[in-house]
N, C-alpha and C positions, 0 to 999 in steps of 0.2 A: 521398565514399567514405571509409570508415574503414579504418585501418591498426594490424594485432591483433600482437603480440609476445609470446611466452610468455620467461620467465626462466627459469634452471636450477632455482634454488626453485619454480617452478611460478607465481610470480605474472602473472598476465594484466596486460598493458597495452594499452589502445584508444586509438588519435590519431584524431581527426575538426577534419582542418582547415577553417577557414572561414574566408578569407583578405579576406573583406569586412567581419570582424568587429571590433573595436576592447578586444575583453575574448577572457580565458580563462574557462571552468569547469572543473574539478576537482572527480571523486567517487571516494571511496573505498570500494566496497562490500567487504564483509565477508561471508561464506553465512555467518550466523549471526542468531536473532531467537528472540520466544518459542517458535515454535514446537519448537526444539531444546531449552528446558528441561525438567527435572524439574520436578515438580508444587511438592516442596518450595523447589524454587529461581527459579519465578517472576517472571520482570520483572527476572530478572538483566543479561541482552543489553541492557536498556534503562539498568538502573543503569551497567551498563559506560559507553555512551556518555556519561551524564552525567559518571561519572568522569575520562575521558577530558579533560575540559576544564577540569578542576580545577587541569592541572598538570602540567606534562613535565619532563623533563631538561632543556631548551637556555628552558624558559619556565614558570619553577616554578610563576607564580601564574594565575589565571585572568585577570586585568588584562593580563597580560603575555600570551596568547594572543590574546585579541579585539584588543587595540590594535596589534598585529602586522597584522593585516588591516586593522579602522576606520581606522588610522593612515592608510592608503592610498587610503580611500576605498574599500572592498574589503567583502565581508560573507562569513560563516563559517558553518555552521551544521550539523544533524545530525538524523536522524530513524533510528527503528529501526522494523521491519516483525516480520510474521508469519516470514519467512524469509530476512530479510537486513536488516542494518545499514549506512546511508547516512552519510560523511563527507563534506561540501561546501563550496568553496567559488566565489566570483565576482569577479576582479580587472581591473581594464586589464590591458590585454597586459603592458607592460612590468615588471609586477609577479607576473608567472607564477613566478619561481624563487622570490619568498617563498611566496608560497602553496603553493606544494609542500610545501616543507621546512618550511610550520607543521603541514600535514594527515599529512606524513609523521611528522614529531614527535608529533603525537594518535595513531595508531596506535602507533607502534615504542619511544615512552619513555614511555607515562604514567605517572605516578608510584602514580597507584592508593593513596594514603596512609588510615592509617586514620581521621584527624580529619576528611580531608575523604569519607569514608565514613560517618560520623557526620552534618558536616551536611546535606549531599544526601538522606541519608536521610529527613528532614525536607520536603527541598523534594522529592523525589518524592511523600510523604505526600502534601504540600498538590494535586498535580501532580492524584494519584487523586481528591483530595476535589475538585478543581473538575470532573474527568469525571461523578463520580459527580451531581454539582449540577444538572449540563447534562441539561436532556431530550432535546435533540436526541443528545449523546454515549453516554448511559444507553442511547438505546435502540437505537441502532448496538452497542452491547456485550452487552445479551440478545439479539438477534438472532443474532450468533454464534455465543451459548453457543444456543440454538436449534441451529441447523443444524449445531454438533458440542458435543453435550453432551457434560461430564465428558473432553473430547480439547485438546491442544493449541491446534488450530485456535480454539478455543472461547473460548480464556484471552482478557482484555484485557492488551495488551501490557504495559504498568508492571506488569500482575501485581496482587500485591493488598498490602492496607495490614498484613498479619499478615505477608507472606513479608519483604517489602520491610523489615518491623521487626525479623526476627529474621535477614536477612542476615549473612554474616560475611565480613571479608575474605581468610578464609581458603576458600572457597565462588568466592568473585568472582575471584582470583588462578587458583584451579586452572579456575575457567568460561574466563578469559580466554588463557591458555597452550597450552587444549586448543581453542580455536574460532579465536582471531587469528594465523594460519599463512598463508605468503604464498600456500601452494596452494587456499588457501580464502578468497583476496582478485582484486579486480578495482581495478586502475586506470582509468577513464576521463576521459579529457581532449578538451576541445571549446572551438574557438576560433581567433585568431589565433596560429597555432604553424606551425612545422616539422614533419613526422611524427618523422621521425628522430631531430632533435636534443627534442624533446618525450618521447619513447621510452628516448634517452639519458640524462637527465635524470632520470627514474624507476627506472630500472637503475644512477644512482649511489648511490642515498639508498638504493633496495631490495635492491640484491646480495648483502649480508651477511646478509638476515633468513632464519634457519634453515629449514626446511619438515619435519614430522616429519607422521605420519599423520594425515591430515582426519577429523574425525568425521565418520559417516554423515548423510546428508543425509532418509535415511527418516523418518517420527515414525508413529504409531498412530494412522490415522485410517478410520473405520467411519462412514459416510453410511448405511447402511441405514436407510429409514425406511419405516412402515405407515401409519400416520395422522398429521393434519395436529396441528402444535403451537401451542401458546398461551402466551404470559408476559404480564401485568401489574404494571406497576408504578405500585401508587396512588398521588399525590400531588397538592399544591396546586401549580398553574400555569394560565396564559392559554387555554394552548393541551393539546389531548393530541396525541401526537408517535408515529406510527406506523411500523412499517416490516413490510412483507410481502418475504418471499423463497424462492427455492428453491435449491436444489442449482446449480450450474453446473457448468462446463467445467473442466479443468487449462488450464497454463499453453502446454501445447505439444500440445494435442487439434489435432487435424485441422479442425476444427469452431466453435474455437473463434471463428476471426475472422466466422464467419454467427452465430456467438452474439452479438457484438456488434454486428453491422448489427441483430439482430433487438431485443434492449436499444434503438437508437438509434430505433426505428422505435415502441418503446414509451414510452418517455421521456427521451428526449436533446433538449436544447433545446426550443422555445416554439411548435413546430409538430410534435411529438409528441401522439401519441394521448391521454397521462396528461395533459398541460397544458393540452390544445384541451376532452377531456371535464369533467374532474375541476377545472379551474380555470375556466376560460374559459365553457365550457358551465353547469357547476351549482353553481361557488363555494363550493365546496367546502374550498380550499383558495388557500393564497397560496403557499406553496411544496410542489412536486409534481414528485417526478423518480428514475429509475431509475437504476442503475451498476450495473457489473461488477467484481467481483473473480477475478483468477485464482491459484491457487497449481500445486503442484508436482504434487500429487494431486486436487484438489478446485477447490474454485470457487464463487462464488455472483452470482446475481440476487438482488435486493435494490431493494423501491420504498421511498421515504420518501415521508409527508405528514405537514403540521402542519394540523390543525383542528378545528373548535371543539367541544369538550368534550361536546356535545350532539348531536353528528354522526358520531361516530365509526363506529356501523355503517354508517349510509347511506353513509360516504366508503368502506368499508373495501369492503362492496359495490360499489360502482362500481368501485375498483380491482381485486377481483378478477373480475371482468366484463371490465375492457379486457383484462387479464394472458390470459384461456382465450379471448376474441375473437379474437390470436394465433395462434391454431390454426384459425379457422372460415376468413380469408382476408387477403390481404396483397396490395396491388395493387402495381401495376408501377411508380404513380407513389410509391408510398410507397419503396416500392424503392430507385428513381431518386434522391431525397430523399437516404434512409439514406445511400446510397453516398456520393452527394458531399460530403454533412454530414462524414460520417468521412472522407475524404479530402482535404478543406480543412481542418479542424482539426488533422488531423495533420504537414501541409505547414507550417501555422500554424505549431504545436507548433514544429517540427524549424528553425525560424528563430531562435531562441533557444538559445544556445550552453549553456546548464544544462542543456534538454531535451532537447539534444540526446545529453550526456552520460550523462545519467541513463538515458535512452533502449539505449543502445547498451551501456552498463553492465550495467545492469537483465538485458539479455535474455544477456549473456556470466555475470553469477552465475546465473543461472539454469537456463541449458540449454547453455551452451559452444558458439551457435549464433548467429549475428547477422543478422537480416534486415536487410537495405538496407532504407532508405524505398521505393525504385522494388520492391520486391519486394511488402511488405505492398500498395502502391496497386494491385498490380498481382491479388494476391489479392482485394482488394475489388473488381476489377474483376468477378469470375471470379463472384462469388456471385450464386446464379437466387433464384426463388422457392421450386422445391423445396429447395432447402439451407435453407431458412426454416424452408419448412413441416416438415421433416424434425426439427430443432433442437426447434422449439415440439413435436412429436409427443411426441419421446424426454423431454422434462423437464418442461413442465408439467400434473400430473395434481393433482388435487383432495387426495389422500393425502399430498402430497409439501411443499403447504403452511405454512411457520413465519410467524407472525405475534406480535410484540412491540409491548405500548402501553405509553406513558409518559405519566401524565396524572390529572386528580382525575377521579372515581367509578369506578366496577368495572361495566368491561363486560365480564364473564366471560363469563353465561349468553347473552346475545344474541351474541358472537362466536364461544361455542362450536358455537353452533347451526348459525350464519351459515358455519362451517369445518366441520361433521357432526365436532365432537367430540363 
């Protein structure tokens, strides 16, 4: 059971003890990601992060951060999202009050300096250029901009190589003053701890940090779609690198957790429909598999396949064949399946004191609302076959279709076809 504490600055604090553990984790979310930028300011949230490690008050240099942790045998680390920014780290128990007070110092002192503004700028540069390189990554980033063209949602998170070059630190300072506010921050902690004195702990290093008004959490986002879309992107490689998707759920739908029994019933693991047909059955592919993404307003289903350059509609066919089969029927055993699938993984998951963090984190920057694990199993319990059928009714229609290749020749005309563009 977790144990939530708000501060008079408004920062959230989560304890989730695990008293058979032998480590802490430590995350620091932040409600702040691309999604809150301006178009001109792009990949800011994520430059922040990188700055962040460049250099504190109490650890000027970036040597002097990581070996703070590696010293310990401990690891550090950070990722920025579509709508929040992850601070993390992983230590034996008895080195929990360092790590605090390094991830608290990355937060409350960065130095934010303009040299090292300068070269990060560079290494984010190189960052986009290896995305851009990756066909598997490329085509996770037009698939995006597919399903929210010219909108936030759409942007790839670094942003791009023109915004990120003409950054200013004077841009990054006022981005960072107006999003890093402790009422727009989440502690979570998981592990061998105290709740209390784990709680107290964060309440010494955090008490002081001002809280002035959070930016709005809204951004511009317009899903309305008529017909099915198409992106290409020609080039030389082994493989062309697909991805078909639609619309999904938000992050606190009603609905959403039968959106993911229904995901896991399509391509989740090696006894899913997409790996048993599309693999298994007509070799089509060697990797084949679906995932969900959920946000605040919006959401997406999303298949990946990589296969061979001369296959591409036939695999693209068959996948959107299993995707509207969906709808035609879903048996009791596949059900049965789903259920336990996602309910053992997530039991998995939650044994691990990061996951657990992140977990229970994640869903407090998000919604201000924390499900227990015994609560979500309990929801999976709950889901029939009509919540299926209901799900698959409302969102997969032929019109609603985005589909992105990455890959050498142009399969425009047979995909447009194959999609009644």
């Amino acid at each position: 059971m977790h144990n939530k504490a708000v501060l008079d600055n408004g920062l959230s604090i989560i304890a989730n003890p695990m008293p058979y553990s032998r480590s802490v984790s430590v995350v620091i979310f932040t409600g702040t990601g691309s999604c809150h930028e301006n178009p001109g300011e792009a990949g800011v949230s994520h430059f922040i992060e990188h700055l962040c490690f460049k250099g504190t008050r109490h650890r000027p240099t970036s040597k002097d951060i990581s070996q703070a942790i590696e010293g310990v045998g401990g690891v550090l680390n950070a990722s920025t999202g579509k709508e929040a920014t992850a601070y993390w780290g992983k230590v034996a128990s008895s080195h929990f009050p360092l790590l605090l007070d390094t991830l608290s110092d990355l937060i409350l002192n960065p130095l934010l300096r303009q040299e090292d503004l300068e070269q990060e700028r560079s290494v984010i540069i190189e960052e986009i250029n290896m995305s851009l390189d990756s066909p598997q990554q490329r085509v996770s980033m037009l698939i995006d901009e597919l399903l929210w063209p010219e909108q936030p949602l759409g942007r790839d998170i670094a942003g791009s190589k023109e915004t990120v070059s003409s950054m200013s630190r004077t841009q990054i300072l006022e981005y960072f003053s107006h999003h890093y506010l402790p009422n727009n921050t989440v502690v979570s902690i998981a592990g061998d701890i105290e709740s209390a004195e784990a709680i107290d702990r964060v309440a010494s290093l955090f008490n002081n940090w001002t809280a002035r008004q959070a930016p709005p959490k809204d951004y511009f986002l317009d899903q309305e779609q008529f017909s099915a879309r198409l992106q290409i992107n020609t080039r030389e490689s082994e493989q062309a690198h697909l991805c078909l998707a639609i619309h999904g759920l938000p992050y606190a739908h009603p609905q959403r957790f039968a959106l993911d029994m229904l995901n896991t019933v399509l391509g989740e693991g090696m006894s899913s429909r997409l790996f048993i047909e599309i693999r298994e059955n007509k070799g089509l592919a060697y990797d084949i598999h679906s995932y969900m993404n959920h946000f605040r307003s919006s959401g997406s289903l999303i298949i990946y396949a990589g296969t061979d350059a001369g296959k591409v509609e036939t695999a693209s066919s068959a996948i959107i064949e299993e995707l509207f089969k969906l709808k035609q029927e879903i048996s009791l055993e596949e059900l049965a399946r789903a259920r336990e699938l996602l309910k053992g993984r997530i039991q998995l998951e939650m044994e691990d004191n990061r996951n657990l963090a992140m977990w229970t984190g994640s869903q407090e920057i998000m919604k201000r609302d924390i499900l227990s694990l015994e609560q979500v199993l309990s929801v999976f319990d709950s889901i029939t076959l009509d919540d299926l059928a209901r799900v698959a009714g409302e969102l997969i229609h032929g019109d609603k279709l985005n589909m992105a290749v990455v890959g050498p020749g142009d399969e425009s005309v047979p995909l447009k076809k194959l999609l009644r563009i």
